[in-house]
Each structure stands twice: as C-alpha cells, then as structure tokens.
Residue, then its C-alpha position, 0 to 999 in steps of 0.5 A: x222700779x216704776x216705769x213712765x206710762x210711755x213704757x208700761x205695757x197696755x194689757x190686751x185681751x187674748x184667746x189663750x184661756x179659752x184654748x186652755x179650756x179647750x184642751x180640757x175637753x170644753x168644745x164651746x166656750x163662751x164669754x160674757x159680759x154686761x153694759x148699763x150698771x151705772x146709768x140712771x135710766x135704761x136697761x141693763x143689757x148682756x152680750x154672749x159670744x163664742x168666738x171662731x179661734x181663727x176670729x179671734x187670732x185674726x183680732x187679736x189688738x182690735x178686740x179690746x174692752x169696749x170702753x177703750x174702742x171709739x164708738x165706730x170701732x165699736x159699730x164695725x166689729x160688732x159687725x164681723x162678730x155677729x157675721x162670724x161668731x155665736x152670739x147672744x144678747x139678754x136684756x132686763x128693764x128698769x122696772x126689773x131691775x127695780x124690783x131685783x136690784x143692779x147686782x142680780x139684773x147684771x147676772x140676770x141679764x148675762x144668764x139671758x144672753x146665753x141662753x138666747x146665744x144657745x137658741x140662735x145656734x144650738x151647735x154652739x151651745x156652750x159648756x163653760x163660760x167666762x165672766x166678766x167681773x166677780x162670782x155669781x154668788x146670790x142667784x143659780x146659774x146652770x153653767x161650769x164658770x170662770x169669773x175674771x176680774x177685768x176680763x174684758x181686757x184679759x179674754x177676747x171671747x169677753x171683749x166681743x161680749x162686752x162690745x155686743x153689749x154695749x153697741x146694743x145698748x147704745x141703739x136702745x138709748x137712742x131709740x128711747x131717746x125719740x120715744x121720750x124726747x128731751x132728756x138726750x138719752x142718745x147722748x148721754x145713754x143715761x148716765x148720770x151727767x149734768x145734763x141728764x140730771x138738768x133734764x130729770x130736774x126740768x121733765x122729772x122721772x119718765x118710764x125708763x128710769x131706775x127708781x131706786x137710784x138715789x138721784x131718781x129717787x130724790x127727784x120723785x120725791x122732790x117732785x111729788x110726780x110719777x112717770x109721765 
C-alpha cells in the first residue's frame, strides 16, 4: 500500500559501504562527486573526500546531499570537512568543457579531485572510490570503483564530496560575479534562470560561458558577437 509523504521515510546518507569496503582490505576509501552539470556558464567543479569514521558517525543526519542543506549549512560543514577529513577539489573550465563535452569534464573534473586530495595528504591517497552517479564508461580512470546512483543520499564520503564541491562552486560564481558584472553569477551561479537568460540577451556571451549549450549558442548567433 502507498503511504502519505508524512510517513515515508526520507533516505539518508551512511558510512556502512565504506566499512564494507574496509573489511575488504581498502584502508582509504574515498567518495566523490561533482557540481555545475546543468549551468550556462562557469566550470564544472569536484569534491573528494575521505571521511574520519568517527566524522562521519558523528554526522550522521547533518551529512546529506547538498542540494538538500540550506547554503550556511553547506558553508558550516564544509568547514569541519576540511578541518577534519582528506579532501580534494578538481576544477575544468568552460572552455574545456567546450572542447570535451559535459559528460567527460564531469569525470575529468572528479579524476582531478583525487589526485589533488592524494597530493594534499599522501597517507590518505585512496585505494577505492565511490561515484556519484553512472560508470565512468568513455575515458581512463586508475582507481578500483564503485558508481551509485544517487550516491550522495546513499554515502556519506559522497555527501562531503558533494558539499565540497558545491561550496567551492558557489564562491567561484561569486568571484566571477564581480569580475563580470551584470549578469548576477552570485545569484543565480549560472544557471539557466529568467534572469540569467535576460542578461545573456542584454550583455551576450562573456568568457565563462558554455558555448556549446544550445541557449548560449543561439544567443551568439543571434548576436553576431564574441566574448567581450
């Protein structure tokens, strides 16, 4: 029988794949996670991290996807992540994801995540990695894997990831948002609102938009403009 929303049970990241992965033999195991798929403009940018198991037991209900935390909440654990956990963060540019399509910067960008968590602490380098999302099907990756479908509702090494990411992104955005003023970057981080798009119409493509989406595509032709 289908239950009322009231009753149904809102799913929660946990720390149990990880130790199933630890009695296995893998002493570091790491999760990771990307944010910036859908936007305009802006870079697509990862988060790795490998969590404590006492961090992550002490979480356990604040760790969750970050699209599900309130941005201070966001702010504030991403805070006692990197004070406490390995962490990385890999970022690729608009122009790369241009030249290499979304799909494959989203990989490219969570490849560059773990090796910069692996360069920032080398005891922590991991030997098994969980995924948010599909198999890394089209291009190398070095690492033994997992991929989850929804993972950062199902893994708490991915929900620090995500978070990691996602704050990251959030304060590049604003930093482009004063570098090219107008378009309201820190308010919308690129995505494709009504605003955004009155502003793309107004002001056309700037440096950091994605030019092969459809929208800023249009808009350049449209234009008959390069970046300003």
């Amino acid at each position: 029988m289908h239950q009322p929303a009231l009753f149904q049970m809102t799913m929660l990241p946990t720390f149990d794949r990880e130790q199933e992965l630890h009695k296995r033999g893998f002493k570091c195991v790491a999760g990771v996670d990307e944010a910036g798929r859908g936007p305009l403009a802006g870079p697509v940018v990862a988060g790795a991290a490998v969590l404590p198991r006492d961090f992550a037991f002490q979480f356990f209900g604040k760790l969750n996807d970050s699209k599900q935390l309130s941005a201070p909440q966001r702010e504030e654990l991403c805070e006692k992540i990197k004070a406490c956990a390995a962490w990385g963060l890999g970022v690729v540019s608009a122009g790369e994801i241009d030249e290499m399509n979304i799909r494959r910067a989203s990989w490219e960008a969570m490849r560059r995540a773990i090796l910069d968590l692996a360069a920032r602490f080398p005891s922590q380098n991991p030997a098994y990695i969980l995924v948010d999302g599909l198999p890394v099907s089209e291009m190398p990756w070095p690492w033994p894997y997992e991929a989850l479908v929804k993972g950062d509702t199902r893994s708490t090494s991915i929900a620090a990831a995500s978070i990691v990411a996602k704050v990251s992104r959030d304060a590049f955005m604003a930093q482009f948002d004063e570098e090219f003023p107008g378009y309201g970057f820190a308010r919308h981080k690129g995505y494709p609102t009504r605003a955004h798009y009155e502003a793309l119409r107004e002001l056309g493509a700037c440096a950091i938009h994605r030019r092969t989406f459809a929208p800023v595509r249009a808009e350049i032709v449209r234009a008959g403009c390069t970046a300003r």
